[in-house]
N, C-alpha and C positions, 0 to 999 in steps of 0.2 A: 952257477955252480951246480954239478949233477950230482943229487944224490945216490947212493949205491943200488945198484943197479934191484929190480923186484927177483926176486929169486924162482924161477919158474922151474925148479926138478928139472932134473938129468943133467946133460951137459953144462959150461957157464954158458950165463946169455951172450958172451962173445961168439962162442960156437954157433947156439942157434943163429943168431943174428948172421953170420956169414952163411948156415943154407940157406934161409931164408931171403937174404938179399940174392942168394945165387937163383933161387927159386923164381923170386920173382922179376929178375931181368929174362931167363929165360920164357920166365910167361909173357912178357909184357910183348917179347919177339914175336912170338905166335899167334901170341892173342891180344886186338887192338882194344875189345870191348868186352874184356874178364865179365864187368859189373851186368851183363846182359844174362851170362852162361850162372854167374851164380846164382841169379834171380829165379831165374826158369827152373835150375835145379830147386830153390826152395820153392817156389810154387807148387812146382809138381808132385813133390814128399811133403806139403803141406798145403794143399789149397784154401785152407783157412785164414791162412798170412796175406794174400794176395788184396786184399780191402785194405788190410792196414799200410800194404807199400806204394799201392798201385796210383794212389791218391797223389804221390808226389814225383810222379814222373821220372825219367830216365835222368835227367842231370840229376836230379836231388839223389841217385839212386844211387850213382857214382861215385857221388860226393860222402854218402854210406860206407860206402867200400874203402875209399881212400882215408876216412879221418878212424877205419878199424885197421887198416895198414899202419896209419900214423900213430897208434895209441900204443899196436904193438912193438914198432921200433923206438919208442920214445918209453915206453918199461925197459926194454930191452937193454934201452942206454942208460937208465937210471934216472931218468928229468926227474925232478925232485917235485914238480908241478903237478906230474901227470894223474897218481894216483885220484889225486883230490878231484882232477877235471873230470875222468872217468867216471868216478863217480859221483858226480853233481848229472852230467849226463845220463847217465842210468836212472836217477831220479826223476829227471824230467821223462826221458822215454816213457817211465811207471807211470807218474801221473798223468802228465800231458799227453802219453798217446797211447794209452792200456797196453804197454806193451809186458805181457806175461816173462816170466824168466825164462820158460820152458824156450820163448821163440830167441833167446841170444845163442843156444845152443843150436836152435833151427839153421840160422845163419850160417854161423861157425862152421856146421855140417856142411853146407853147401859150398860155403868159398872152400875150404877145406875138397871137396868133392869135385868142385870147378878144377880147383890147380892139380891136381892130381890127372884130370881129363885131359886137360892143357900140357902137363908136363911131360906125360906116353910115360918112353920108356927111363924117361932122364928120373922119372917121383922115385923116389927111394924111402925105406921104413925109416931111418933119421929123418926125412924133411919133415914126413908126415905128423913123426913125435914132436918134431920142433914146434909144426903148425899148431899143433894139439895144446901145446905146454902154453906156447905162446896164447892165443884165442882163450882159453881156457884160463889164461892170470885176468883177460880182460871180461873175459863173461862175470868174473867171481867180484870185478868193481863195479860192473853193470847193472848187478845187482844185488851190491850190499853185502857180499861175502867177503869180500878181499880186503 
């Protein structure tokens, strides 16, 4: 049973959830390896991070990408689970891999900045506020705010 759904400002998350899903089939169209373009972009607006990702290689990196897609459709839809996992994750990130709070916004920045890249002329100011609203309920479990 799903509980109701995280409430992430603005629209309901049925909204978001449908640019976003529209968002990312059209990425997914054009672009095979997203998880390559948002790394590069975090790298580059932050070369400090690159030690702390680089270490796990391009599957692990992907697999990053995908369970931060997953966390945000699974708020979106209300898993009544999710909250709690998110943040049991963000705790191990903290201790287990010094990873600072500053760097989930790093991230966020970047996939955020990747699909936008990806998306031309389709990115519109809704997807981006969805992205934002979205990224932003899970950075704040990530680390201990939400």
């Amino acid at each position: 049973m799903s509980a109701p759904a995280v409430k992430l400002g603005g629209p309901a998350p049925h909204e978001d959830r449908a640019l976003l899903e529209a968002n990312l089939s059209l990425v997914a169209e054009r672009e095979g390896q997203l998880y390559q373009r948002v790394y590069a972009i975090m790298f580059r607006d932050h070369p400090e991070a690159d030690q702390l990702f680089l270490q796990y290689g391009e599957e692990r990196q992907a697999e990053m990408l995908s369970e931060t897609f997953t966390s945000v459709f699974d708020l979106l839809d209300g898993e009544s689970w999710t909250p709690g996992h998110v943040q049991a994750m963000g705790e191990r990130h903290r201790h287990g891999y010094v990873v600072r709070d500053e760097m989930y916004a790093w991230f966020s920045d970047a996939i955020v900045a990747a699909l936008r890249e990806v998306s031309g002329d389709a990115w519109t100011a809704a997807t981006e506020a969805a992205w934002e609203r979205a990224l932003d309920a899970v950075n704040a479990l990530m680390t201990g705010r939400g």
